[in-house]
TORDO-37959 format. One record per residue (C-alpha): residue in one letter; z, y, x. Coordinates in steps of 0.05 Angstrom, whole numbers, plus 5000, padded with zeros to 4 digits. Example, Ala and Ser with C-alpha at 12.3 -4.5 7.8 and 13.67 -1.06 7.14 Angstrom:
2
A515649105246S514349795273
//
This chain:
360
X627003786201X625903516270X633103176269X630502806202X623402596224X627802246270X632301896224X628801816166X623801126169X616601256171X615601146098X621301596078X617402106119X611101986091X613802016020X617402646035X611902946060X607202715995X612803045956X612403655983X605403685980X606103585902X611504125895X606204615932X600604405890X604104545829X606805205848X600305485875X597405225805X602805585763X601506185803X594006195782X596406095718X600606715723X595107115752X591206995702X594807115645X596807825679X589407955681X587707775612X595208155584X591008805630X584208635595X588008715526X592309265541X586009655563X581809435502X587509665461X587610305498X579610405485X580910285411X586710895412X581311335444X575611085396X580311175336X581211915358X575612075367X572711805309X578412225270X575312815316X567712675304X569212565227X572613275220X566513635263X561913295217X566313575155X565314295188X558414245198X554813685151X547514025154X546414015238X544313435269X549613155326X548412815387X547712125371X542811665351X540311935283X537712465335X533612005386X527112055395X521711525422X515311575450X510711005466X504411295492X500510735488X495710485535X489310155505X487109465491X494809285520X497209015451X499909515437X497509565364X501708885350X507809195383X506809845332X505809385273X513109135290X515809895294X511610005222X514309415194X521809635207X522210355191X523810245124X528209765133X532310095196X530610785172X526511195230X520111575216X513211245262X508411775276X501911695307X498612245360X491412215327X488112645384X481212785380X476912355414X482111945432X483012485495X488912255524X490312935565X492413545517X491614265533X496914765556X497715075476X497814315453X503514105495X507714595472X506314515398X508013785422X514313895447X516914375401X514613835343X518413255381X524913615395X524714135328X522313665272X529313505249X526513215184X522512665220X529112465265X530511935290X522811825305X518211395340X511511685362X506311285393X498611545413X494511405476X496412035504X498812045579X505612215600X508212875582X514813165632X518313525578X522813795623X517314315645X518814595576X526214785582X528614255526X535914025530X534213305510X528512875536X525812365479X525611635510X520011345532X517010635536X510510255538X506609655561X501409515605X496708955621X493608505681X488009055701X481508605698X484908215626X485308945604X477509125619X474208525593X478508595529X476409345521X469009175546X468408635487X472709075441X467109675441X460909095425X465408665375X470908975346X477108505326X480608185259X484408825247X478909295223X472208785222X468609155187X468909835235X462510015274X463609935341X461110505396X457209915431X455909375370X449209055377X449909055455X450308255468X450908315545X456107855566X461608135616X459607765668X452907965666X454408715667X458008525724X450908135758X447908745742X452209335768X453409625699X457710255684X461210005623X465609415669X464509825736X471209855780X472010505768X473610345689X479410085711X483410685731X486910775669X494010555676X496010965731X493111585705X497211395634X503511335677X501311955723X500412395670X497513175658X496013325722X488813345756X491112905809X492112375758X485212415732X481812345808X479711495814X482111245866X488211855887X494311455925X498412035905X497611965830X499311205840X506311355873X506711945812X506111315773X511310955799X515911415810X516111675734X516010885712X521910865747X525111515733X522211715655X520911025618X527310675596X523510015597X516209835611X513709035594X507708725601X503008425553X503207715585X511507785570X510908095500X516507775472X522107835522X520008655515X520608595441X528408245450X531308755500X528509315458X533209075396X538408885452X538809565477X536110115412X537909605358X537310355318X530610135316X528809535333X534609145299X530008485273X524408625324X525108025356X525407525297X519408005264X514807875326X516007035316X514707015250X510207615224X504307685209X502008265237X505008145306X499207715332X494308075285X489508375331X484707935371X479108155399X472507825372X467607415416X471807535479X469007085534X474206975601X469707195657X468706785717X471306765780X465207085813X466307675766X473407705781X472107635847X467608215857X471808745822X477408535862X474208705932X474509555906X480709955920X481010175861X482609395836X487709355890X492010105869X491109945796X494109215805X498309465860X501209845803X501809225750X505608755802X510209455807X511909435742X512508705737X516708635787X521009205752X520408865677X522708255708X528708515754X531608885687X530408115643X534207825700X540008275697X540108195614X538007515589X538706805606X534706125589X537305585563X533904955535X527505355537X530206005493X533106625519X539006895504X541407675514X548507715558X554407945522X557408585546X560108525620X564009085626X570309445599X574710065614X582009995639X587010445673X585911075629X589711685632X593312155606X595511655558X597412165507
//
């Protein structure tokens, strides 16, 4: 080569060189080429193999079913939810949406009518509970939802835990709703007597005043919901029933929104139990009953107000907790939708199965 650089003029050798250049160029480019059709032939030949093993044990689930028509198997027609609703959170909208597809995607909705609205049950209760939820094989595939705190069924010896989910508001939003909720009522049932009706205090000046009904300890009611049946929960102002909260948020919900963020939880429910919530998200744009109750004569309070309930502790655990599960809601919407042109769209599977053996 160094014999030719020094016979070959300097154009030759410039040409020569832009030749080879091209030549490598190509090559490297057919070898991408190559690569990638060997991945996508491997995609194939795995999806192909996923099929085999689907087919069989379709064939195999078909004939177990022939043997045994009148148990109920492990799959979906056997799932149970449980959405124990915290108040004044919307969550009567959302359960309009679960009412208005039960028919249609056939699952019995149940409510937990407890008295007084208690949200902690007795020892004898939770059991009936339990055995209800797992036993009451006519009702299955069910969706419950009550404002009942959370309930660790695995204290009970059951062999399969029902899902839970829920939402849960901005803390001070949630109080001034429920404050004007007791003296007003909303559009779904205006003609109800409210517990507080004929009260015209505004919420601001309960706050002026020191009042009980929008006092800072009304607001510890979404930890204790998360918390659960244990006196701990129940104590204002206990740090360790706010990590109890977060750590069964984490560890016992399969998804938790927020009321600001309504939608987006209505679209990854369908996404990811389209059993059912298959039409959820279409049914919450366009229904009727999805933005059906407002509370009446609702006044924003003003930044004074605000301001004073934020200086308790109890302010800062309670929305210590929301921003926790925000922060949550929002890390599993970033890992399963994307926006575009204002809309968002749910992400097509992103995973397969390849390399499986025996292949028998």
């Amino acid at each position: 080569m160094g014999l030719l650089r020094v016979m070959m003029p300097p154009k030759l050798q410039l040409l020569a060189l832009l030749a080879f250049a091209v030549a490598m160029f190509f090559l490297e480019n057919q070898i991408q080429k190559l690569e990638e059709s060997r991945g996508k032939l491997e995609r194939a030949i795995a999806r192909h193999e996923v099929r085999e093993i689907e087919q069989r044990h379709t064939q195999d689930g078909l004939r177990e079913r022939d043997s045994s028509a009148s148990s109920l198997s492990d799959n979906e027609d056997d799932i149970v939810i449980i959405y124990n609703r915290v108040p004044k959170t919307a969550s009567t909208s959302f359960t309009n949406i679960a009412y208005d597809l039960c028919g249609k995607n056939h699952y019995h909705v149940l409510h937990i009518n407890t008295t007084k609205n208690n949200p902690v049950m007795s020892i004898q209760d939770q059991v009936r509970f339990v055995k209800n939820v797992t036993e009451w094989r006519e009702m299955k595939p069910a969706f419950y939802h009550g404002h009942v705190s959370f309930l660790d069924f695995t204290k009970f010896g059951v062999k399969r835990k029902p899902i839970y989910i829920n939402v849960i508001r901005d803390p001070i939003e949630r109080l001034v709703s429920y404050y004007y909720f007791l003296r007003f009522g909303d559009d779904y049932r205006p003609g109800l007597r409210r517990r507080k009706q004929g009260d015209k205090k505004t919420f601001d000046e309960c706050v002026s005043a020191g009042g009980s009904d929008c006092a800072p300890e009304k607001l510890w009611l979404q930890i204790p919901f998360f918390c659960g049946h244990y006196s701990e929960c129940w104590n204002v102002g206990s740090q360790w029933a706010l990590e109890q909260a977060k750590y069964n948020l984490v560890n016992e919900y399969m998804l938790v929104g927020v009321t600001e963020e309504l939608e987006d939880f209505v679209m990854m429910l369908e996404a990811a139990l389209p059993r059912f919530f298959k039409g959820a998200t279409e049914l919450y744009k366009t229904g009727k009953k999805s933005h059906l109750r407002k509370t009446s004569e609702k006044k924003p309070p003003t930044k004074e107000s605000i301001a004073k309930l934020q200086q308790s502790a109890i302010w800062k655990m309670e929305n210590e907790f929301y921003e926790f599960a925000l922060e949550q809601f929002q890390f599993v919407r970033a890992h399963a939708v994307r926006e575009k042109d204002g809309e968002l769209y749910l992400l097509a599977q992103n995973f397969f199965y390849e390399k499986i053996y025996p292949k028998n």
